[in-house]
C-alpha positions in Angstrom: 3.8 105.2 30.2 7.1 106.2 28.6 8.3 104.4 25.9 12.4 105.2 25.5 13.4 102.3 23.2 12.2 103.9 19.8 15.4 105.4 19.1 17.1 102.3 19.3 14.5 100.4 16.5 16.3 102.6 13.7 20.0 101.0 13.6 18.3 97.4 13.7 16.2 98.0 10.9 18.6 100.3 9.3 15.9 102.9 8.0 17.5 106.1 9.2 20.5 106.2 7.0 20.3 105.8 3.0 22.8 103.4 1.1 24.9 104.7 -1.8 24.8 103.5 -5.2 28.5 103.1 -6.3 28.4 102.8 -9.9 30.6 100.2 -11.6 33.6 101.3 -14.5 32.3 100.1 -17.8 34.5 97.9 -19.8 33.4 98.9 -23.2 32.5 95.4 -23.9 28.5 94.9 -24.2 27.5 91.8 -21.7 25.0 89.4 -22.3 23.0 87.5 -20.2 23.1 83.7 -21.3 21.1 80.3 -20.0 22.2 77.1 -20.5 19.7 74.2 -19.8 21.8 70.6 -18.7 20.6 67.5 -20.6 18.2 66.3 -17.3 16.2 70.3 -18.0 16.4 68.9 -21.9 14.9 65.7 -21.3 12.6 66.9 -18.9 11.0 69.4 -21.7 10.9 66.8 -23.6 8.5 64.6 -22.0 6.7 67.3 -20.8 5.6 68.3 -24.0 5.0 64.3 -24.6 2.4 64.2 -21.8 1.1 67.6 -22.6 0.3 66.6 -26.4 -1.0 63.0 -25.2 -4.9 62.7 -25.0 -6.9 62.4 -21.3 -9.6 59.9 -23.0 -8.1 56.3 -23.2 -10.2 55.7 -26.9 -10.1 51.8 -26.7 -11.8 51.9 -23.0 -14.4 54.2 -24.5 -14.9 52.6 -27.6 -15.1 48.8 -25.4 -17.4 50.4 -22.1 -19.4 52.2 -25.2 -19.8 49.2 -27.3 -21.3 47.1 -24.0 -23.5 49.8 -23.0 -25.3 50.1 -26.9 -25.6 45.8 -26.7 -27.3 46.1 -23.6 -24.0 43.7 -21.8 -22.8 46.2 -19.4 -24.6 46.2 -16.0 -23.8 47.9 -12.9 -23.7 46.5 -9.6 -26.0 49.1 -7.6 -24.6 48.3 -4.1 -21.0 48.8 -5.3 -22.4 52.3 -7.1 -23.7 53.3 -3.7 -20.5 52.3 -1.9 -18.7 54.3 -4.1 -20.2 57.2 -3.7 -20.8 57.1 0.0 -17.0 56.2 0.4 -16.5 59.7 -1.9 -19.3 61.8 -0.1 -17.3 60.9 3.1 -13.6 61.3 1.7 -15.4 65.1 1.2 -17.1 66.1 3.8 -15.7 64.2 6.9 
């Protein structure tokens, strides 16, 4: 088998010949790099730092669910328990 098409890989991936670097006439003048963030990026850091500084644990619902649990009034339905966690075992693994 002769393969005659390996000369002609080079110019489409260009890898035979090397670019040159043209370098650029300095002004004098020293540029800077700046960013400017629009009033939407603003507001958005804004409540993003809102969320991030809000708690995960709802106190009140604690404190309530707690309180019934020490008084001996919160009871939990076993057959909704067990659908629960068969509709979640399922969700997993099917």
């Amino acid at each position: 088998m002769r393969i005659e098409a390996y000369n002609k890989i080079d110019p489409v991936y260009k890898t035979g010949k090397t670019s040159k670097i043209t370098k650029t006439a300095e002004t004098g003048s020293t540029a800077r790099d700046e960013v400017s963030i629009s009033s939407l990026g603003y507001d958005y850091q804004i409540a993003k730092q809102a969320v991030a500084d809000a708690s995960d644990i709802r106190e009140d619902k604690v404190a309530k669910l707690k309180g019934r649990v020490d008084s001996g009034n919160y009871h939990v339905n076993t057959n909704d328990f067990a659908n629960k966690l068969l509709e979640k075992y399922n969700a997993l693994y099917n």
